[in-house]
TORKEDREN-192535 format. One line per field, with one value per atom (N, C-alpha, C): residue number from 0; atom name; z, x, y. Coordinates in nm, 2 decimals. Layout:
<ropas>
k: c(NUM;...)
a: c(CA;...)
zz: c(Z;...)
xx: c(X;...)
yy: c(Y;...)
</ropas>
This chain:
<ropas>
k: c(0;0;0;1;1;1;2;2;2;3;3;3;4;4;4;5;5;5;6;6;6;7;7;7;8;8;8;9;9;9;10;10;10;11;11;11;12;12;12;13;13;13;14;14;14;15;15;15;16;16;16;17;17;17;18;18;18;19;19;19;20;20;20;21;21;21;22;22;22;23;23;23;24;24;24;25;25;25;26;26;26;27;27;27;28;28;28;29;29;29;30;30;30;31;31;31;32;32;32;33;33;33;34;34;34;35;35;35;36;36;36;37;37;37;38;38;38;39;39;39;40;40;40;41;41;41;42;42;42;43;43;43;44;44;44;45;45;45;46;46;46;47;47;47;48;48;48;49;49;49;50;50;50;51;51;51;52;52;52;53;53;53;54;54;54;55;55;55;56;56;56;57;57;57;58;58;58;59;59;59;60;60;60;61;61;61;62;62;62;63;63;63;64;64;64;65;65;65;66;66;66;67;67;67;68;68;68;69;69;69;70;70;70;71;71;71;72;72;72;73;73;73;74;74;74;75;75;75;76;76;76;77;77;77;78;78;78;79;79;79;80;80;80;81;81;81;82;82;82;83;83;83;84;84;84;85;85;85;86;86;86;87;87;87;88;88;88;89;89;89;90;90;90;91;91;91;92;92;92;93;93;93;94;94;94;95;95;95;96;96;96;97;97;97;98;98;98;99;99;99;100;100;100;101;101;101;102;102;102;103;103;103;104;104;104;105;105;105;106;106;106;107;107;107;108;108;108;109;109;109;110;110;110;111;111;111;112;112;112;113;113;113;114;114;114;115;115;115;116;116;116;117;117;117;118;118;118;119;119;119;120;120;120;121;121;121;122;122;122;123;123;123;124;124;124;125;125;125;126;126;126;127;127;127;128;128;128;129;129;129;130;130;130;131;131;131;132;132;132;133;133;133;134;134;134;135;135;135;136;136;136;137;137;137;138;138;138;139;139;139;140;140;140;141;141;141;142;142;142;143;143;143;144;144;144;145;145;145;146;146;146;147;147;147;148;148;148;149;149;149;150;150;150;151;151;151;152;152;152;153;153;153;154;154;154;155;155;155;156;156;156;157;157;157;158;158;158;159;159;159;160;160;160;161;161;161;162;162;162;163;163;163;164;164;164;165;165;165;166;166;166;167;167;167;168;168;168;169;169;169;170;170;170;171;171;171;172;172;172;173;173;173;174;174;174;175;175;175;176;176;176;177;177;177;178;178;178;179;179;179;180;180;180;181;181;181;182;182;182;183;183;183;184;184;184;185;185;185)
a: c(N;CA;C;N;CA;C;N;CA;C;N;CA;C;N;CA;C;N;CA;C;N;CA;C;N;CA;C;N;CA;C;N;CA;C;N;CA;C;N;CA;C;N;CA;C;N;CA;C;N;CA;C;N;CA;C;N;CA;C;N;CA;C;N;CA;C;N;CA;C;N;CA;C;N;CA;C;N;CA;C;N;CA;C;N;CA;C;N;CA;C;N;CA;C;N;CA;C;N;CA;C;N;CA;C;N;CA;C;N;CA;C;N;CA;C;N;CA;C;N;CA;C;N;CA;C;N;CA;C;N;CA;C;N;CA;C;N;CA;C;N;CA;C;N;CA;C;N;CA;C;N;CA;C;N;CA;C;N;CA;C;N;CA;C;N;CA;C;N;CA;C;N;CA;C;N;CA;C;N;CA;C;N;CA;C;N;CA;C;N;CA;C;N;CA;C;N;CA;C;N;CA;C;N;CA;C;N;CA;C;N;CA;C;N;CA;C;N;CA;C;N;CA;C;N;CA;C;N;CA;C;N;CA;C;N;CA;C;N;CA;C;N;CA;C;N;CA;C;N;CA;C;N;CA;C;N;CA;C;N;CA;C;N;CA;C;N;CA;C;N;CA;C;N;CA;C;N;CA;C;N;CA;C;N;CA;C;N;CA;C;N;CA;C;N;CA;C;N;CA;C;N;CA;C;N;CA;C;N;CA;C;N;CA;C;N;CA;C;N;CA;C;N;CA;C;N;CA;C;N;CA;C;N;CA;C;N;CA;C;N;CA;C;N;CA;C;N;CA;C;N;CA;C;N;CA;C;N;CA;C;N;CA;C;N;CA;C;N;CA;C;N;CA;C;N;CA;C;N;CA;C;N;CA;C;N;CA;C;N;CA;C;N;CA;C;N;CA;C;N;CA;C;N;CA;C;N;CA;C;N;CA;C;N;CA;C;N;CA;C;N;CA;C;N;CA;C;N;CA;C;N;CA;C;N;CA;C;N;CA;C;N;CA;C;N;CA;C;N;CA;C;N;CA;C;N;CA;C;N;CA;C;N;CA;C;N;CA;C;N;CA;C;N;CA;C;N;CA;C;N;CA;C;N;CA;C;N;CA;C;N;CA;C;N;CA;C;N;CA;C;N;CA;C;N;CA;C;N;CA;C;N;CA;C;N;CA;C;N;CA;C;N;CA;C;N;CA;C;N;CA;C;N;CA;C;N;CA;C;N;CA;C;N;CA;C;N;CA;C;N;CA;C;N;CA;C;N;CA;C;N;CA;C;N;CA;C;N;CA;C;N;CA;C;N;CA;C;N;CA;C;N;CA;C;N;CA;C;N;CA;C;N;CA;C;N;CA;C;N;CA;C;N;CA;C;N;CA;C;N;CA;C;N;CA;C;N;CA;C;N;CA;C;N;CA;C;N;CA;C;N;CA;C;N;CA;C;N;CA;C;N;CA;C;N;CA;C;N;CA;C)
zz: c(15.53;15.47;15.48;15.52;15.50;15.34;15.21;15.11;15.08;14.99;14.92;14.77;14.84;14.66;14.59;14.46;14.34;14.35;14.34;14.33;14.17;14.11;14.01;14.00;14.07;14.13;14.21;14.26;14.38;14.35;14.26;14.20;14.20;14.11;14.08;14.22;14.35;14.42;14.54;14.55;14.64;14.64;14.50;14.52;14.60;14.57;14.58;14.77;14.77;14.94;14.98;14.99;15.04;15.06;14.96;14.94;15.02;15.01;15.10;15.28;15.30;15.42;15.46;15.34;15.41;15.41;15.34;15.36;15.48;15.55;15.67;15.62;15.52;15.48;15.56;15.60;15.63;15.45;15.43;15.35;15.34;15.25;15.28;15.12;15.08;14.89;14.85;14.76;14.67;14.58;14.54;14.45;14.39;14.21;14.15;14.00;13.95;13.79;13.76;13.67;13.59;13.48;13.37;13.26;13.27;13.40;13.38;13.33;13.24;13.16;13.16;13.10;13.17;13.32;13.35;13.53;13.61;13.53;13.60;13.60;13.54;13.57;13.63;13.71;13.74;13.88;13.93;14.05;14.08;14.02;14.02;14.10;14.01;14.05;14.23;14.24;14.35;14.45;14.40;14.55;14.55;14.49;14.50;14.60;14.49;14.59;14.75;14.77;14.94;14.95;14.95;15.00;15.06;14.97;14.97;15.09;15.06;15.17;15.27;15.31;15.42;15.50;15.39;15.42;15.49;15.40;15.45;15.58;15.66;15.73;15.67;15.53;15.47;15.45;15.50;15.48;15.30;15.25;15.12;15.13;15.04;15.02;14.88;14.85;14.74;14.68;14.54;14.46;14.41;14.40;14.26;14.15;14.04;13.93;13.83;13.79;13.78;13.60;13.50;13.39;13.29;13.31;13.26;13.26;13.34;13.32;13.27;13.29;13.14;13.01;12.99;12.87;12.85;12.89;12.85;12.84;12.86;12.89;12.80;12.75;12.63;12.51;12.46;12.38;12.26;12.13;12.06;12.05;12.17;12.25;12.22;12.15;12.16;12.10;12.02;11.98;12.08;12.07;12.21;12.28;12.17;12.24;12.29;12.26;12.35;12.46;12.45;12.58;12.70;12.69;12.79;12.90;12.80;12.93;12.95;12.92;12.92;13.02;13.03;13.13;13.30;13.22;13.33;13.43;13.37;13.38;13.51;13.44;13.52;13.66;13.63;13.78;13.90;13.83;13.92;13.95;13.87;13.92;14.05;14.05;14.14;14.24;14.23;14.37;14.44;14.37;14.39;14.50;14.39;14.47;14.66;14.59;14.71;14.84;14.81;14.87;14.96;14.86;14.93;15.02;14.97;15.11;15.20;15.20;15.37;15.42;15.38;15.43;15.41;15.31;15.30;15.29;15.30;15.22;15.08;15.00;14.87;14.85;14.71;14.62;14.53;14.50;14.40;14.38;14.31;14.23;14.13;14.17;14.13;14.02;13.89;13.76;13.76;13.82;13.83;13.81;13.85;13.86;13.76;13.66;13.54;13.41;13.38;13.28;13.16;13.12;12.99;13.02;13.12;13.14;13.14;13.05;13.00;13.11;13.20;13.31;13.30;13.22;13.17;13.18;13.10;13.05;13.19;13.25;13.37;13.49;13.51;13.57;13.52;13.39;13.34;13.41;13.39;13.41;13.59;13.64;13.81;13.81;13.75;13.79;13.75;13.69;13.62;13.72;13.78;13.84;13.96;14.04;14.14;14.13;13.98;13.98;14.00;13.95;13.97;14.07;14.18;14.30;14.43;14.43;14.55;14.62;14.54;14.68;14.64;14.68;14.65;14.56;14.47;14.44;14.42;14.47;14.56;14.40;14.32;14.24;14.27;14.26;14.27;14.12;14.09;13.97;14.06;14.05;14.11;13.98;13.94;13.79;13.81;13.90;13.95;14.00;14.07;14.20;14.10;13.92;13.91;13.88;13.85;13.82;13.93;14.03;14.16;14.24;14.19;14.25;14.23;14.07;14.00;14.03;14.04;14.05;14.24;14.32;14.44;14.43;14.36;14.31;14.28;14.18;14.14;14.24;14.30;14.43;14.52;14.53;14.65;14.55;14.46;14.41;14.36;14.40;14.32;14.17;14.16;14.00;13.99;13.86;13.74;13.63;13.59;13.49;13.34;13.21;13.13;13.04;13.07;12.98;13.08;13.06;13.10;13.21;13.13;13.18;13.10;13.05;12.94;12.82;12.78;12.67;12.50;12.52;12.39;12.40;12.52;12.56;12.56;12.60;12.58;12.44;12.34;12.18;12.15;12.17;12.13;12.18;12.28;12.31;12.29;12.24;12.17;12.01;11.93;11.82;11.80;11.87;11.90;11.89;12.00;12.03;11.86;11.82;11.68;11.60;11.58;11.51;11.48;11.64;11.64;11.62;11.63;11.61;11.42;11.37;11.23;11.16;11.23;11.21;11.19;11.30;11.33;11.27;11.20;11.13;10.96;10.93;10.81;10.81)
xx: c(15.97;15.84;15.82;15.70;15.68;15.64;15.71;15.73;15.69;15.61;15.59;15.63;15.75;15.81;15.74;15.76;15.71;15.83;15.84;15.91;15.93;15.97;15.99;16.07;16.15;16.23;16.34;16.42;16.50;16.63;16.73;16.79;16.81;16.70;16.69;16.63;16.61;16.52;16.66;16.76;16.89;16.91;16.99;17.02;16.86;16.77;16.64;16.63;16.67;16.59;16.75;16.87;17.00;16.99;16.90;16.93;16.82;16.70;16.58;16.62;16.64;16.69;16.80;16.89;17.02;16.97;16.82;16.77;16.66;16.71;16.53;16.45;16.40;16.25;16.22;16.08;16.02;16.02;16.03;16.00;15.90;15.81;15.76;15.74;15.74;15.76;15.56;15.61;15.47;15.52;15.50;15.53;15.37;15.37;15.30;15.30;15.34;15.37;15.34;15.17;15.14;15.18;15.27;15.37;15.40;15.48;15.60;15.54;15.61;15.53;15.64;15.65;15.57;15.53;15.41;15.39;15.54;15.59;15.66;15.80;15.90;15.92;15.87;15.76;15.72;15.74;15.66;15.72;15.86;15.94;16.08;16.14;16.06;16.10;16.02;15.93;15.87;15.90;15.97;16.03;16.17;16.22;16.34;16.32;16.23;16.16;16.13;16.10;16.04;16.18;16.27;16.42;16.47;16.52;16.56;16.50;16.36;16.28;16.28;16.34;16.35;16.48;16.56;16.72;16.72;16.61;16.62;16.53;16.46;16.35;16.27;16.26;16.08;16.01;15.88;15.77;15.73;15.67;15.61;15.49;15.43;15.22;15.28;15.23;15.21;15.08;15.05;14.92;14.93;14.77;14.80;14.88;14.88;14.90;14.84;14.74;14.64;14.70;14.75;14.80;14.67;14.58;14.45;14.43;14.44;14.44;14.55;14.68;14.82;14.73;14.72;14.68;14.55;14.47;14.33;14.39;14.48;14.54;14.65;14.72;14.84;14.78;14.66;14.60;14.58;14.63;14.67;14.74;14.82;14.92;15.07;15.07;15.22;15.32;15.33;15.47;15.53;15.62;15.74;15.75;15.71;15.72;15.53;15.43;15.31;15.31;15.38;15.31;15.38;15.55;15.63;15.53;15.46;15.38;15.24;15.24;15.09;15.15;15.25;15.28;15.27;15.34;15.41;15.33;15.22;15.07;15.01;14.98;14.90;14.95;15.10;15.15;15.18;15.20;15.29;15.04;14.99;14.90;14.79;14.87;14.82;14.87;15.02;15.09;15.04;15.04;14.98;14.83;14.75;14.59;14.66;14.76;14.79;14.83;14.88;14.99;14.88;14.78;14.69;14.60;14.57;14.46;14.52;14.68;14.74;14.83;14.77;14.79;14.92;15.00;15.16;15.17;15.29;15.30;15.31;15.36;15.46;15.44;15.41;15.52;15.62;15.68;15.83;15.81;15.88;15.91;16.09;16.14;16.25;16.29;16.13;16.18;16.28;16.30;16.41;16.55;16.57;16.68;16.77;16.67;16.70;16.75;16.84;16.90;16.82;16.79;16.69;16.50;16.47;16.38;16.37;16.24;16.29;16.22;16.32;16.31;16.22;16.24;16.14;15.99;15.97;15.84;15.78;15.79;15.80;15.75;15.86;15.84;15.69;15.66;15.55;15.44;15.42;15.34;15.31;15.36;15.40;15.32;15.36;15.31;15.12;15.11;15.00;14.88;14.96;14.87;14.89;14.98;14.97;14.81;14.80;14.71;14.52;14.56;14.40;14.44;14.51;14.50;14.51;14.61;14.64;14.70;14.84;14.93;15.05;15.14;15.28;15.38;15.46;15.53;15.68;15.71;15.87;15.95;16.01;16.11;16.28;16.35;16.47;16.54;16.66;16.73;16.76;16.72;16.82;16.94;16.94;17.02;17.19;17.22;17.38;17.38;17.31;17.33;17.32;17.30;17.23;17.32;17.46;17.58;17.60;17.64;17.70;17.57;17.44;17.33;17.37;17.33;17.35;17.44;17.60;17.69;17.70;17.67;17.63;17.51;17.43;17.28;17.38;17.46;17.53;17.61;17.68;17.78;17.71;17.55;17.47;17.38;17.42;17.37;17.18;17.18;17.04;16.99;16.89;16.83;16.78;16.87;16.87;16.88;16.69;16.65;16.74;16.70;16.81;16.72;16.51;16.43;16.37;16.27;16.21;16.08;16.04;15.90;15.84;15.79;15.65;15.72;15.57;15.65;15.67;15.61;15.68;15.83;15.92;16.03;16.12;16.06;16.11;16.15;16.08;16.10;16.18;16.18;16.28;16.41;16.41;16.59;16.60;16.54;16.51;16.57;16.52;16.51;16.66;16.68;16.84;16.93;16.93;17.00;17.03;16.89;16.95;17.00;16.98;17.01;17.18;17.21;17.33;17.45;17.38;17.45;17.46;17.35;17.38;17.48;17.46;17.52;17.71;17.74;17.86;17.88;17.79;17.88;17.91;17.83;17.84;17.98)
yy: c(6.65;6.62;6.46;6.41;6.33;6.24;6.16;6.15;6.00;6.00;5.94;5.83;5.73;5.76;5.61;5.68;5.55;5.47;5.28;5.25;5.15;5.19;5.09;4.97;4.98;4.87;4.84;4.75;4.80;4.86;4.80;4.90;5.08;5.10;5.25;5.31;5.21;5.25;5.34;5.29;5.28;5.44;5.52;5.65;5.77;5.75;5.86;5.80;5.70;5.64;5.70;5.71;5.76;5.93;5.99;6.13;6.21;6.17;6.15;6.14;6.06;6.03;6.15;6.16;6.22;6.39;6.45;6.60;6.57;6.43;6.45;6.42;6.39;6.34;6.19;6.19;6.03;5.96;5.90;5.81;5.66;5.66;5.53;5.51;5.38;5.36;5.34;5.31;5.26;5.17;5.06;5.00;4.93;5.02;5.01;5.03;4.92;4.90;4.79;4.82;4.77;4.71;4.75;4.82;4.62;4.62;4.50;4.40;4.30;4.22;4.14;4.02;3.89;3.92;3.86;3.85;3.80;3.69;3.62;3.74;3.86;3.94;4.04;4.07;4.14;4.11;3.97;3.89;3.89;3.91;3.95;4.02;4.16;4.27;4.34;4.26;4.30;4.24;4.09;4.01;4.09;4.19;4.19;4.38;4.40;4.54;4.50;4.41;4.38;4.28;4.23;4.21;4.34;4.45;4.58;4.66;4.65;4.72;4.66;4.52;4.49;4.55;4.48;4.56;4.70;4.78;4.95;5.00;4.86;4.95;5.02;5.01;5.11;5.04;5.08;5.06;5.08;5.00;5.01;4.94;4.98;4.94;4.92;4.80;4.71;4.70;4.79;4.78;4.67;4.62;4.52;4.50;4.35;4.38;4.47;4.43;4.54;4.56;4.45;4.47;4.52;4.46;4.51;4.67;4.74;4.86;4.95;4.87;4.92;4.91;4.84;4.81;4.86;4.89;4.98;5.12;5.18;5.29;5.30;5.18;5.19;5.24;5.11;5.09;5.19;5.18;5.27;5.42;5.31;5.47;5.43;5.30;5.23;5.27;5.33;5.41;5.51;5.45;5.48;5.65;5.74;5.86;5.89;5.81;5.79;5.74;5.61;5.48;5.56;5.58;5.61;5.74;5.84;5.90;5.85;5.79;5.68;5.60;5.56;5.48;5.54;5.63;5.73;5.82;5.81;5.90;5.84;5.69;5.62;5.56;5.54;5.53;5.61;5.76;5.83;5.89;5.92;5.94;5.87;5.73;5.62;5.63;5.69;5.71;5.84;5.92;6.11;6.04;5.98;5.93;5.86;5.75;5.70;5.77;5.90;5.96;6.09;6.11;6.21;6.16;6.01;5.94;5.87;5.89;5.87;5.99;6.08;6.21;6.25;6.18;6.23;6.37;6.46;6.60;6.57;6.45;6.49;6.37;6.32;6.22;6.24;6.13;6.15;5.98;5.99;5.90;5.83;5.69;5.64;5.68;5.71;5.70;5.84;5.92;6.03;5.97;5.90;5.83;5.79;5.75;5.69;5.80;5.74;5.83;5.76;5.69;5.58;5.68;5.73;5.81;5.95;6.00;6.15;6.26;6.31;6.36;6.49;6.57;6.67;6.67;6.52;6.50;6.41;6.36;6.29;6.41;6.55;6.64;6.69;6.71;6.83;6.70;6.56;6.50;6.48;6.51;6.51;6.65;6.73;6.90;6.87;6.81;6.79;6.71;6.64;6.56;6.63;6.70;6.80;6.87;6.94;6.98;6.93;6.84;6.71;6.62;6.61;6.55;6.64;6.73;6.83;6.77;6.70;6.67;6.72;6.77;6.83;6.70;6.75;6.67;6.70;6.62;6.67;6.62;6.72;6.72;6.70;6.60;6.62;6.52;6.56;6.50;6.37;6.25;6.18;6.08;6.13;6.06;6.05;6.16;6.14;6.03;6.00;5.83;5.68;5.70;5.59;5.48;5.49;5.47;5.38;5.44;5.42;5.32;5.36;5.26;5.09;5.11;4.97;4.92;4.98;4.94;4.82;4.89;4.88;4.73;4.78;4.68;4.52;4.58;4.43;4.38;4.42;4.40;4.30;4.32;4.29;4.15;4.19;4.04;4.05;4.18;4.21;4.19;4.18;4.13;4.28;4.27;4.44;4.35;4.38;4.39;4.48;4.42;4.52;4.57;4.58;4.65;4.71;4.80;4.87;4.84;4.74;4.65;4.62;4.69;4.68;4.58;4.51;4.41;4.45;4.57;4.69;4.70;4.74;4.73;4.64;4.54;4.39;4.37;4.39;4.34;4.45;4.58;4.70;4.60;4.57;4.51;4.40;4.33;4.15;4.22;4.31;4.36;4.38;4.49;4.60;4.44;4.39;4.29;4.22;4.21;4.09;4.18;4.28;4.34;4.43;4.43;4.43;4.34;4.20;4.13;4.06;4.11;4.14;4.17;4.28;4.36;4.36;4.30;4.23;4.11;4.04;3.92;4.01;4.11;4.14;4.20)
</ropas>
C-alpha cells in the first residue's frame, strides 16, 4: 500500500517507518501538529523531523503551524481525558484529508507508537474519520519498537522531547516534577 503516516516527531517516528518498509509499503510522512507549544519547540521538533527524513529518503509534506486552530478546537476541551482526542481528532483528520487528495490507499499515524498514548481511543478516532473522509486507515500496534526507538534516537544524538507538545502538557510535567521533588525533601 501506498501509506500515509502522521508524524509527531522523529523519535517515535523510527519504529512505524522500519516496520512499514519491512511489510512493502511506500511510505511518505505528514508532519502536522499544531498542539506543540512554545513555537520555538515546535521548530525543534520539525528541524529534527526533516534531519531524520533526510537520513531515511522520505518524502514528508509539512503543514503549517496553524496553533490558532489547536486552540479554537481545545477550547474548553482542556481536561486531559478531552483535549488528548481533541487533539488527536484534528490531526490524524488533517492527515486522512491530506492522504485522500494525493490519492494514497491509507493513513497511520506515529502516535501508535507511544505507550503515554491511548491506543484504543486513537484507533476508534481513525475508524471515525475513515468514515467522513474515505480513505483506509492502516492500524498496526507500533508500541513494541518504542523502547528500542528512543533508545537508538539517543545514540544518534536526536532531540527527545520529555512532554507531549501541548502547553497543558508542559505544566502537567513542570507540576509532577515539583511536586516530586516535594515530596523528597519531606
Amino acid at each position: 500500500m501506498n501509506i500515509l503516516l502522521h508524524i509527531c516527531c522523529a523519535p517515535c517516528t523510527i519504529f512505524p517507518i522500519e516496520e512499514l518498509k519491512k511489510a512493502g509499503h511506500r511510505i511518505e510522512g505528514f508532519f502536522y501538529n499544531p498542539n506543540i507549544h512554545p513555537y520555538s519547540e515546535y521548530l525543534k521538533r520539525k528541524a529534527e523531523s526533516e534531519k531524520y527524513a533526510e537520513e531515511m529518503a522520505l518524502n514528508v509534506i509539512y503543514s503549517g503551524y496553524d496553533i490558532e486552530n489547536y486552540f479554537q478546537n481545545i477550547v474548553c476541551n482542556e481536561a486531559l481525558d478531552n483535549r488528548c482526542p481533541v487533539c488527536w481528532w484534528l490531526r490524524l483528520e488533517r492527515t486522512a484529508r491530506c492522504a485522500k487528495e494525493n490519492s494514497f490507499d491509507a493513513f497511520t499515524t506515529t502516535l501508535l507508537g507511544s505507550p503515554y498514548q491511548d491506543q484504543d481511543v486513537i484507533k476508534n478516532i481513525c475508524e471515525d474519520i475513515v468514515k467522513k473522509v474515505g480513505v483506509k486507515f492502516y492500524y498496526e500496534d507500533f508500541r513494541r519498537g518504542f523502547k528500542k526507538a528512543h533508545e537508538l534516537a539517543k545514540s544518534k544524538g536526536m532531540y527527545c522531547q520529555n512532554y507531549c507538545g501541548c502547553i497543558f502538557s508542559e505544566k502537567e510535567r513542570i507540576e509532577k516534577s515539583k511536586n516530586s521533588k516535594c515530596k523528597m525533601k519531606n
